[in-house]
MARFIVEX-332996 format. One line per 10 residues: number of its first residue (from 1); their letters; for each residue z negated, y, x negated of C-alpha. Coordinates in nm, 2 decimals, padded with zeros to 4 digits, always signed. Layout:
% MARFIVEX-332996
NUM) A) Z:Y:X  ...
% end
This chain:
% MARFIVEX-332996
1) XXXXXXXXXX) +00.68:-00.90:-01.88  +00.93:-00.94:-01.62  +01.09:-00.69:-01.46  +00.86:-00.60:-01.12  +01.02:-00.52:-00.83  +00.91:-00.16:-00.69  +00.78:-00.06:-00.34  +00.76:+00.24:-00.19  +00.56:+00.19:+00.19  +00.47:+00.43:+00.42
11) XXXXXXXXXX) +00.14:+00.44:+00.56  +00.16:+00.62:+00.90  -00.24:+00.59:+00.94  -00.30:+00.69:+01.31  +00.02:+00.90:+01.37  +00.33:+00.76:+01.59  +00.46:+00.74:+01.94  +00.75:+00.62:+02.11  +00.91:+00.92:+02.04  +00.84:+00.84:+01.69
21) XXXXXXXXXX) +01.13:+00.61:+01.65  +01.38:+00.81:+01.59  +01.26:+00.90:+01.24  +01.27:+00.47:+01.24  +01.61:+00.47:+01.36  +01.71:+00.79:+01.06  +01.51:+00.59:+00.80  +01.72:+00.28:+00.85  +02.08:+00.48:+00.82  +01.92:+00.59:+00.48
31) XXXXXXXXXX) +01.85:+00.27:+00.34  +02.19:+00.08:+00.45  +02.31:+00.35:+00.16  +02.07:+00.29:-00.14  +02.07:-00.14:-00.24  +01.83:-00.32:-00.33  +01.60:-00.09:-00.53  +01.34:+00.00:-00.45  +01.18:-00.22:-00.14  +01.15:-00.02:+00.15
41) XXXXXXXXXX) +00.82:-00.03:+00.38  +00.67:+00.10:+00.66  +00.34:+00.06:+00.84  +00.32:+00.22:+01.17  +00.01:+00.24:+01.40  -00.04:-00.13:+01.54  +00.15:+00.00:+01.86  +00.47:+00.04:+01.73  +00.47:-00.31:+01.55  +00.70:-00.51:+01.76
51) XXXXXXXXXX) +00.93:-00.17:+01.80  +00.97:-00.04:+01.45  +01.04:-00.44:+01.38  +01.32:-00.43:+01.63  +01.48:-00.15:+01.51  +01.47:-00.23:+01.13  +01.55:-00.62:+01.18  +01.91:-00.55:+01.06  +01.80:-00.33:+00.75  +01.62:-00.37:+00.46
61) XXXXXXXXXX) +01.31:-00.24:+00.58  +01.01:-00.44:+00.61  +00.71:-00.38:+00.83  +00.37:-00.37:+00.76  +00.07:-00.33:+00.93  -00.29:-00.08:+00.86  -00.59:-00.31:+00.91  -00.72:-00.64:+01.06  -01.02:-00.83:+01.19  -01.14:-01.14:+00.90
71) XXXXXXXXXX) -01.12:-01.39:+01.17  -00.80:-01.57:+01.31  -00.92:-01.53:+01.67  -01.24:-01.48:+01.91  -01.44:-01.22:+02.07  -01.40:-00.95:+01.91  -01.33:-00.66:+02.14  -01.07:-00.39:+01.98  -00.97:-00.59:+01.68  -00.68:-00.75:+01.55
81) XXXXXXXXXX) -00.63:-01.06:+01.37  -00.35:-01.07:+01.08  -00.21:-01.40:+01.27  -00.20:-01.14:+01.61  -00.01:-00.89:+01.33  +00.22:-01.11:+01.18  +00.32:-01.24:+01.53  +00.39:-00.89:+01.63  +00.68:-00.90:+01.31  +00.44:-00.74:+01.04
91) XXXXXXXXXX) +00.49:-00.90:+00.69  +00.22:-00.71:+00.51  -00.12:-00.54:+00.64  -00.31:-00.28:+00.41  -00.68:-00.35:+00.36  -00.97:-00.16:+00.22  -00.79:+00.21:+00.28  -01.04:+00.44:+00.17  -01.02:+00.59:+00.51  -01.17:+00.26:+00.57
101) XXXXXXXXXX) -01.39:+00.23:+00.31  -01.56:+00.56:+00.39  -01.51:+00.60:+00.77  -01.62:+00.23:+00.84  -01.83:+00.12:+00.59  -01.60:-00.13:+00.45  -01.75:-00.27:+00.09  -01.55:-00.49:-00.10  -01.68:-00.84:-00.01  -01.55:-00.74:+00.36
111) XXXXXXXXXX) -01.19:-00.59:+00.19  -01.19:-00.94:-00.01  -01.21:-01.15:+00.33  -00.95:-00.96:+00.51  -00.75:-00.98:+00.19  -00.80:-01.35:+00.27  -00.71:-01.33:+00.59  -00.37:-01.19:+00.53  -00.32:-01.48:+00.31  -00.43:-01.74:+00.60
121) XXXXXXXXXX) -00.16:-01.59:+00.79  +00.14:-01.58:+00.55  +00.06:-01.18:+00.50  +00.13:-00.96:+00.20  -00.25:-00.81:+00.12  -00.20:-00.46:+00.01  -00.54:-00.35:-00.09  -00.61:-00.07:-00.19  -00.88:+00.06:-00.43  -00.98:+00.41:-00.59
131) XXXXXXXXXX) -01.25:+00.67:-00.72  -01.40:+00.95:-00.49  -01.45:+01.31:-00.65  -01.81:+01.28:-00.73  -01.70:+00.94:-00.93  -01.43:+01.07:-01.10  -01.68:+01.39:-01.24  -01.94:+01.18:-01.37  -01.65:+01.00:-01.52  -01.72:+00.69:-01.34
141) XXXXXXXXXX) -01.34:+00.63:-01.26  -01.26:+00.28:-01.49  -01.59:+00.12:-01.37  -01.51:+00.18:-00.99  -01.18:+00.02:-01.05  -01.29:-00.22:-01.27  -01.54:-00.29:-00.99  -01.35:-00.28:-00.66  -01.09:-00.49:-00.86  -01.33:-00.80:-00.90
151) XXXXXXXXXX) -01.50:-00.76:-00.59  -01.23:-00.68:-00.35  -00.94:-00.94:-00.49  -00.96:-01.27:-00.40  -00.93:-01.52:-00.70  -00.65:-01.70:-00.56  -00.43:-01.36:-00.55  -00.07:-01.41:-00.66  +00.21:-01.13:-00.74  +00.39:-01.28:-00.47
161) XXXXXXXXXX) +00.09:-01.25:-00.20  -00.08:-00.94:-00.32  -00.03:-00.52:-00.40  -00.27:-00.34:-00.55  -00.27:+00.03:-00.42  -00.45:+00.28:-00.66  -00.56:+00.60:-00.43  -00.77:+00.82:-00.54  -00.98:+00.95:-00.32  -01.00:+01.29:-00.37
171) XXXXXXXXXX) -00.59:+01.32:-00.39  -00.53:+01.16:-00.03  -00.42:+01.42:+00.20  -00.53:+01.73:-00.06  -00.22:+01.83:-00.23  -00.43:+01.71:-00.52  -00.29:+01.44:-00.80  -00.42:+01.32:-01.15  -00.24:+01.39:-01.46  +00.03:+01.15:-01.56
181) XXXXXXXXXX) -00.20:+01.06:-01.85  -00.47:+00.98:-01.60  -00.25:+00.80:-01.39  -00.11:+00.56:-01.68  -00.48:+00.53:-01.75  -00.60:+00.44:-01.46  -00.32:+00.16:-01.38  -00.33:+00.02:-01.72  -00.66:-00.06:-01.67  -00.58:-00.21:-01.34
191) XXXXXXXXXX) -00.37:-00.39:-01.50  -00.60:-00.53:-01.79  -00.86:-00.59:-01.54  -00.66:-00.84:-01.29  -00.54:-01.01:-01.64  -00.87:-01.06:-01.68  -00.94:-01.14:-01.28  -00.66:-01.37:-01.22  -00.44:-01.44:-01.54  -00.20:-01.30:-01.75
201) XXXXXXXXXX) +00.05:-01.46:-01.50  -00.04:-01.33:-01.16  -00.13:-00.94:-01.33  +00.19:-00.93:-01.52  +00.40:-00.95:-01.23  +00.18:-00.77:-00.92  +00.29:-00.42:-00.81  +00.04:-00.17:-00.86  +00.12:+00.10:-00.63  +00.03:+00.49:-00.71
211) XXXXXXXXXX) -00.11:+00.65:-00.37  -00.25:+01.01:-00.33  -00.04:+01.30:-00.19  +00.31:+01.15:-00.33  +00.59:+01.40:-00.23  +00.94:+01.46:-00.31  +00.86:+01.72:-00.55  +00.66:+01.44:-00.75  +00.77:+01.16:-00.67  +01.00:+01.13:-01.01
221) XXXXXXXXXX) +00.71:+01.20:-01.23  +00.46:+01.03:-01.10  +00.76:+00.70:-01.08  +00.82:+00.69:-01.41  +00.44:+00.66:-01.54  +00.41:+00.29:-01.70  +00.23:+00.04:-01.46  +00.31:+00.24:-01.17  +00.55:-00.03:-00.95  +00.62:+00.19:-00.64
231) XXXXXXXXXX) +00.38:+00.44:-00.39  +00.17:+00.39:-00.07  +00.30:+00.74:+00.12  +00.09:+00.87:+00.37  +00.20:+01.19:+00.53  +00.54:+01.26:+00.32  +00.65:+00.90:+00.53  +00.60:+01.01:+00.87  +01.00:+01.17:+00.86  +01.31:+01.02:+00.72
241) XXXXXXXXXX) +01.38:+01.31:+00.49  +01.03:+01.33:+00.30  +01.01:+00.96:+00.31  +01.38:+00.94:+00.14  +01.32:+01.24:-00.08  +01.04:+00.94:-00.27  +01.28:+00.71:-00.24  +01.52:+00.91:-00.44  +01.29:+00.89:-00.77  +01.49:+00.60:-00.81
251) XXX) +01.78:+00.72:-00.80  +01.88:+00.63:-00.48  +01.85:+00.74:-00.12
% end
């Protein structure tokens, strides 16, 4: 398998102002220092698209976006299209958050057309998929993946078009994380399960993301688990230092 790539994107859910960009501005003076490993990301509120892309345009930092609508245009009151988000400078949107998922309703055949959307528009599809508490206790974690997988990935998913974010749902936002052992598990089988999905092709060379209260203080660990290409940071990327201090698994930053 070729060497992937790793990611590490920050997901600043519904947090950010103008006065927000400095942490933008202190983000960029970090990654002029650390090359080209890993990829850098961010994904502010919609908002602060066009801004966070004006600041980072002369860095290495990419921009990505939380959400959109399935549909390229129409009348849908409140929504955004990923066409509307790429034209704003986004090159990647995240779909099927769990915040999503369980706060909207989301089921996969709705995160599987805005996957598709992204795609329409020339967007990265990060999509995100993971177990809740009560799933994981009845031991129900590899079927929910193996599930949300088939359902929520769009057959015409390439490593170059697609992420796969693994959250757990229980460790978002709880301090909480899975074992190393449980993490290599569970990516492994995310792994197996797009081979069996998409090819041995596209699976062997997409980033599977870890997700799930990723800090500096685990960040190396949690890194170095096999199948683990990178993190989707929530909280930990709202300032430069936290955000960095992940970075710095790598041994950069």
């Amino acid at each position: 398998m070729a060497e992937i790539q790793p990611l590490v994107a920050g997901n600043w859910k519904m947090n950010g102002t103008q006065e927000s960009l400095g942490e933008i501005r202190a983000m960029c003076e970090r990654a002029a220092r650390i090359g080209a490993r890993p990829h850098l990301m961010i994904c502010p509120p919609a908002t602060l698209i066009s801004r966070v892309k004006g600041l980072v345009a002369a860095s290495p930092i990419q921009v990505g976006a939380q959400d959109c609508h399935t549909a390229e245009r129409g009348a849908h009151t409140g929504d955004i299209s990923a066409e509307m988000l790429k034209d704003a400078g986004a090159s990647a949107v995240i779909v099927g958050h769990s915040e999503r998922r369980g706060d909207h309703g989301e089921s996969d055949a709705l995160v599987r057309a805005k996957a598709l959307a992204a795609h329409r528009a020339g967007l990265i599809a990060i999509i995100c998929i993971g177990e809740t508490e009560g799933q994981r206790r009845y031991e129900l974690t590899l079927p929910v993946l193996g599930r949300q997988v088939r359902a929520s990935v769009p057959e015409s998913a390439t490593a170059a078009n697609t992420i796969i974010a693994y959250e757990p749902v229980w460790a978002i936002g709880t301090g909480l994380t899975p074992t190393t052992d449980d993490v290599a598990e569970a990516h492994a089988f995310i792994r197996q399960t797009l081979a069996e999905h998409l090819g041995e092709e596209a699976a062997g060379g997409m980033r599977i993301l870890y997700g799930g209260s990723v800090k500096p203080a685990n960040a190396a660990e949690l890194m170095s688990v096999a199948n683990v290409n990178g993190a989707l940071v929530g909280g930990a990327s709202l300032k430069a230092e936290d955000f960095f201090g992940i970075v710095a698994a790598y041994g950069s930053a």
